[in-house]
VOGU-3710 file (C-alpha; in Angstrom, 3 decimals, decimal comma):
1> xxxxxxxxxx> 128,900/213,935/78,233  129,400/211,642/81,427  129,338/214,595/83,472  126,146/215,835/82,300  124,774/212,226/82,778  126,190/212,476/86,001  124,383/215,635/86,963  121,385/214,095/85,298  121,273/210,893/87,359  122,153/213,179/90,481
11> xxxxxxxxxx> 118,935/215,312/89,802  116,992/212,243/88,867  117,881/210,092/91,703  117,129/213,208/94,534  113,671/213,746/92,586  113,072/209,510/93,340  114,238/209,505/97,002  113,038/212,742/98,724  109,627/213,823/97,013  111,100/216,524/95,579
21> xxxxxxxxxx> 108,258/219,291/95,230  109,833/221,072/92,237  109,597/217,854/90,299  106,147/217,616/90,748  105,591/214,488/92,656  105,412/213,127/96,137  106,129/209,223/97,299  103,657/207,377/99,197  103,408/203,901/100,459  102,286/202,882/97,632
31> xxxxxxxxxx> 105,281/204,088/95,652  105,609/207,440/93,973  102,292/209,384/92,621  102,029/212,375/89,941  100,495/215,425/92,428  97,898/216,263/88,900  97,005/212,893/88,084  97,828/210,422/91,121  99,282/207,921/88,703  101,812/205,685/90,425
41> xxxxxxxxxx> 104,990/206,067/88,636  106,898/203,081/86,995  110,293/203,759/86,189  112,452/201,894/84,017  116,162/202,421/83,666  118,205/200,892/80,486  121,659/201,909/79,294  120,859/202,164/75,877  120,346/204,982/73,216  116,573/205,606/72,282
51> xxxxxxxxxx> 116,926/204,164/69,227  117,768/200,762/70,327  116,111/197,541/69,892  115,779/197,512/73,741  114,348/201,063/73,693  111,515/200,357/71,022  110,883/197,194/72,888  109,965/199,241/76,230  108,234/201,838/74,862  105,347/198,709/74,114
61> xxxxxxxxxx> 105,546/197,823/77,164  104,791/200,996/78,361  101,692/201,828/75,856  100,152/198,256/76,866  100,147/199,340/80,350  98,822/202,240/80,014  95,966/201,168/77,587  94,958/198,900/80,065  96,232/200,297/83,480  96,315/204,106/82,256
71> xxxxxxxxxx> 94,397/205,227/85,022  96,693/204,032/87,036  99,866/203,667/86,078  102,206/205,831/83,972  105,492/204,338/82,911  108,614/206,556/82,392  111,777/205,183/80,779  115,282/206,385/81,377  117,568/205,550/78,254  121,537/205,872/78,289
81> xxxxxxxxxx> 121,950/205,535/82,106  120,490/208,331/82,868  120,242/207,077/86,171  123,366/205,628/86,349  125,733/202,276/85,094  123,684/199,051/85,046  125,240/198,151/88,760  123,763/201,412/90,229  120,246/200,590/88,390  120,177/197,665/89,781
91> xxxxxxxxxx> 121,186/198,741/93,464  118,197/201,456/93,110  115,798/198,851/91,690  116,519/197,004/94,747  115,393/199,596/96,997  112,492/199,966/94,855  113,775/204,209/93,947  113,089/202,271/90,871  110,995/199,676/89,634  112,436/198,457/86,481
101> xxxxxxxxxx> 116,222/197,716/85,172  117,011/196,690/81,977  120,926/194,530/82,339  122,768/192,059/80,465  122,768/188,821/82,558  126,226/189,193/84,040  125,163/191,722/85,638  123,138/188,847/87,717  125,727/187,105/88,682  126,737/188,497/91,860
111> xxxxxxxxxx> 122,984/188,096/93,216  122,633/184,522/92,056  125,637/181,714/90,881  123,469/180,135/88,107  123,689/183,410/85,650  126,837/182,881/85,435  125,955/180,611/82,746  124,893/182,333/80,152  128,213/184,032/80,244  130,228/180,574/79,614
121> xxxxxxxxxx> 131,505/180,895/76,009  130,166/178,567/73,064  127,148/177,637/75,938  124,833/177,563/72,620  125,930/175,962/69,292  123,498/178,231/67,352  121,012/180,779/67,082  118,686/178,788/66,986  119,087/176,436/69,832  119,929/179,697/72,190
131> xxxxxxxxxx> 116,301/181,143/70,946  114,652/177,575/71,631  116,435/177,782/75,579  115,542/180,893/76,475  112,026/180,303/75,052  111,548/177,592/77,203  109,354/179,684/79,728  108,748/176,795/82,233  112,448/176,456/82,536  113,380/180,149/82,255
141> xxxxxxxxxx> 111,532/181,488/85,546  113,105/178,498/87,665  116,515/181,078/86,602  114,031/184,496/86,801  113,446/183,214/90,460  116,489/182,581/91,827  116,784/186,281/92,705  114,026/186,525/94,792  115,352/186,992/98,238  117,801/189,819/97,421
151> xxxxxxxxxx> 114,561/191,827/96,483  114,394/191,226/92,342  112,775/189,116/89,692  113,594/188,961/85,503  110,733/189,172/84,062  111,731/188,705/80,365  114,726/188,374/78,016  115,801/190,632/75,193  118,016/189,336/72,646  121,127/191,147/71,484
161> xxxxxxxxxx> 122,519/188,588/69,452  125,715/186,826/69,268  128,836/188,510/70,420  131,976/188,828/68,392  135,383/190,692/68,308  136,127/193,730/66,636  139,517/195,514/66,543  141,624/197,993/65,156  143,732/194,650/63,288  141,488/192,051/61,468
171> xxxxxxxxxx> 141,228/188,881/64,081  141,115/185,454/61,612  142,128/182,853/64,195  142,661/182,643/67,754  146,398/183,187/67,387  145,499/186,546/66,058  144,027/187,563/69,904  147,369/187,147/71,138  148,802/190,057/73,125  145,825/192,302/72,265
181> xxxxxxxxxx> 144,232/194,373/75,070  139,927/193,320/74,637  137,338/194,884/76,452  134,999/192,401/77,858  131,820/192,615/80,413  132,795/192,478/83,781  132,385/188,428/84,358  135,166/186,345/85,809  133,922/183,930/82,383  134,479/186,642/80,041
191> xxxxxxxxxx> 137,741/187,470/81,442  138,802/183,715/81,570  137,779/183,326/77,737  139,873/186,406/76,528  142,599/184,965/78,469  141,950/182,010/77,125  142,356/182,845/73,701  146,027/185,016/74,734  144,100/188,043/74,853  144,524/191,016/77,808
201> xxxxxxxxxx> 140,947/190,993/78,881  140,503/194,232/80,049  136,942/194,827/82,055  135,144/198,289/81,580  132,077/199,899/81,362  130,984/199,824/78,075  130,826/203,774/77,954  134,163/203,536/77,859  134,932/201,781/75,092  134,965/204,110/72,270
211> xxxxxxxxxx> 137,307/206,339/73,917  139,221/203,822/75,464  140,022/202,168/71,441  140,768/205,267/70,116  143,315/206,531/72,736  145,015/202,964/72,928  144,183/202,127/76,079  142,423/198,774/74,413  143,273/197,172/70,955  139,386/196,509/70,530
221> xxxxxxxxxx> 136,518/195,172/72,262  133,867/191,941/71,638  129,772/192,901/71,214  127,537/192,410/68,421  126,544/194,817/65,145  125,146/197,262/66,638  127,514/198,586/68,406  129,742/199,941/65,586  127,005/202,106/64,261  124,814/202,648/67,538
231> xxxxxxxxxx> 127,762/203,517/69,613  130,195/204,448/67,003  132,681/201,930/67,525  132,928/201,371/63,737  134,947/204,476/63,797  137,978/202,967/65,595  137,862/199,781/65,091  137,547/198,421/61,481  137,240/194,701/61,444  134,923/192,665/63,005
241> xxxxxxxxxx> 135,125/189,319/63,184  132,694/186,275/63,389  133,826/183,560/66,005  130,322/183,616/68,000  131,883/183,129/71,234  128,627/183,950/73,478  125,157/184,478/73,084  124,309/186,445/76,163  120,604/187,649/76,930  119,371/191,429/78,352
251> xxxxxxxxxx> 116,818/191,034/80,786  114,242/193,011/82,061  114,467/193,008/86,050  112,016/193,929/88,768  111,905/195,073/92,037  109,696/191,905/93,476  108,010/193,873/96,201  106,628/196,306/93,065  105,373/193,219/91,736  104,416/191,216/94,488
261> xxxxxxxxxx> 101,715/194,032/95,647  99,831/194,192/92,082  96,611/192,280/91,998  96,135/189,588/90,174  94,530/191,293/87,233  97,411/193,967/87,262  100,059/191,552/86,944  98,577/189,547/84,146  98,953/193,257/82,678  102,510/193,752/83,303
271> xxxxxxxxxx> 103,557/189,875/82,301  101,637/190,247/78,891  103,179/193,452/78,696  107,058/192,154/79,415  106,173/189,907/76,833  104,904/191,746/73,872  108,207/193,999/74,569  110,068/190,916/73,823  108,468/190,574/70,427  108,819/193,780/69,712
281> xxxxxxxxxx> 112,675/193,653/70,363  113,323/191,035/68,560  111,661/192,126/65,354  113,666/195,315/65,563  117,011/193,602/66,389  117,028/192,078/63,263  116,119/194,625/61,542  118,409/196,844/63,194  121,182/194,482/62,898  121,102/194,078/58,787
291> xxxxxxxxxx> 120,891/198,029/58,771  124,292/198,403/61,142  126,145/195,913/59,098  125,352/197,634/55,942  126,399/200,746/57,326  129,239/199,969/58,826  130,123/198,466/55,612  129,545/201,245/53,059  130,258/204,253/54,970  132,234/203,732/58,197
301> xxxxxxxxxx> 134,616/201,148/56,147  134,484/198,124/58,579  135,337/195,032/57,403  133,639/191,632/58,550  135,470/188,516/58,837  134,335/184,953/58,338  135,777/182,580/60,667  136,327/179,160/61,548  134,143/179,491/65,171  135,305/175,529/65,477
311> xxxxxxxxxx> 138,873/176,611/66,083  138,038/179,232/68,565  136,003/176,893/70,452  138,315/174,814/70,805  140,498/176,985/72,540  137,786/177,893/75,588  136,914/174,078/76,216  138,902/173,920/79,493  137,251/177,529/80,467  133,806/175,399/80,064
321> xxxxxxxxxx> 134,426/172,348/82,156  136,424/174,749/84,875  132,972/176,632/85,105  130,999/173,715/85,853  133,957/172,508/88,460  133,624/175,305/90,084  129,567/176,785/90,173  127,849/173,457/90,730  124,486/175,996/90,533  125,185/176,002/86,620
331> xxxxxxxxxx> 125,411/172,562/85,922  121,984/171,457/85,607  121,210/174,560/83,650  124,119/173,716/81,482  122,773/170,224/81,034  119,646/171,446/80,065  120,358/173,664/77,554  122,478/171,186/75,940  119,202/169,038/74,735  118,248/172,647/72,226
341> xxxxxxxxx> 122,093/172,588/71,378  121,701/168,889/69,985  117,808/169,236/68,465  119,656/171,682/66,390  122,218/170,347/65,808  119,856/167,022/64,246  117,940/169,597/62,329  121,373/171,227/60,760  122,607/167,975/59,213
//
């Protein structure tokens, strides 16, 4: 299967940067146009299967654009890195090869210091709070801007819940992490929060997971529901626990010069259109996220595990305040998103 992606995204990617005639469309300066239609083609790359939230999401995005840009426009998607890992989407969204790229935020972090953030562990107290935050649009595209000068823009958030470990031995308290090998995305945060709680952390692509549980190379891995059912990881790892250690946004990210030569009218399209996407997601996420539990349940035999999330948080509070030591850009981000954590909080009691 990865080398037939490979081949894919080798195909794919010539088509993008030479013309190529035998794929039926040529690239102009104003990006690449369909030979029978002159459409300018938008391109958006996601690592996802099509059946995903994120997936479902796009595809609105892409019938609002064309029911009001059709004539113009026609969007193509690119599901289960098809055109590569998220890193390699990026780099070609960069050089505009592509116009869209659908990442989780650590992705960001090398291009700028204050998405590092969202990868700090127990940054949001709740669900609700971390909604509120990343809701807060005023605040939000201070954070969607701070990419500018390396060539991209976010230009909306997808939520993929809270993120939890899973392993092939049930995981009740942080002791239980000791000495275990855990996949984790590939942020210096999440490495210093598995380590943190005694774990290995052990960065990978997260293609790589299910093979990498069920040949021992890992003891299990951290994500949310849907990837027990969606990716199969429910099949080699059977318990999955609920310690809610981050809440860590998807984002939708732009090449800005793609953006930055639409007209007025045209980005008003494309905004609306990022935004109805997010609505869309969300809906389905939860949705999606009752189904995979249930499944997992009754016919892949996980078992879920209730937690004390206090005493796991507990454990990561010096991983926290070495974070805001260390990336003053976070701090006031940090400080920010505190005020949802305490509204919240109010509201809970």
């Amino acid at each position: 299967m990865k080398h037939v992606k490979r081949i894919i995204a080798v195909m794919l990617s010539v088509c993008m940067l030479i013309g190529c005639v035998g794929c039926g469309s040529s690239n102009t300066n104003k990006g690449e146009e369909s030979h029978s239609t002159k459409k300018r083609i938008i391109r958006i790359a996601h690592s996802q299967a099509e059946t995903h939230p994120e997936h479902i999401g796009l595809l609105k995005f892409k019938k609002y654009v064309e029911e009001k840009l059709g004539d113009k426009y026609e969007v193509q998607i690119f599901p289960n890195e098809l055109l590569g890992s998220q890193t390699k989407a990026i780099e070609l969204t960069q050089t505009g090869a592509i116009d869209f790229v659908l990442v989780g935020t650590p992705n960001l972090e090398n291009f700028a210091k204050v998405y590092e953030i969202f990868s700090m562990p127990y940054l949001f107290t709740s669900e609700e709070a971390y909604h509120a935050a990343m809701n807060d649009n005023a605040y939000m595209k201070k954070i969607y801007e701070s990419t500018d000068e390396t060539g991209l823009r976010v230009v909306t958030w997808y939520n993929v819940g809270t993120r939890n470990f899973y392993a092939k031995k049930p995981i009740k308290t942080p002791d239980d992490l000791k000495g275990l090998k855990i996949r984790v995305q590939q942020s210096p945060a999440s490495v210093n929060m598995a380590n943190a709680f005694g774990a290995a952390a052990s960065p990978m692509s997260f293609g790589e997971v299910y093979t990498a549980i069920q040949q021992g190379v890992i003891d299990g891995a951290e994500n949310n529901e849907l990837a027990l059912t969606s990716n199969k990881h429910g099949e080699v790892a059977k318990y999955f626990s609920y310690n809610k250690h981050q809440m860590v946004p998807d984002v939708l990210v732009a090449n800005l010069k793609f953006l930055d030569g639409l007209s007025a009218d045209e980005k008003k399209v494309f905004e609306d259109a990022a935004k109805l996407s997010t609505q869309v997601e969300e809906k389905e996420w939860n949705k999606q996220v009752k189904e995979a539990k249930d499944y997992a349940q009754k016919e892949m035999g996980v078992k879920f595990i209730n937690v004390d999330v206090q005493a796991f948080r507990n454990k990561v509070l010096g991983v926290q305040k070495q974070m805001l030591k260390d990336n003053p850009n976070i701090r006031d981000s940090y400080k920010h998103f505190q005020t949802f954590n305490k509204k919240y909080e109010k509201e809970a009691k």
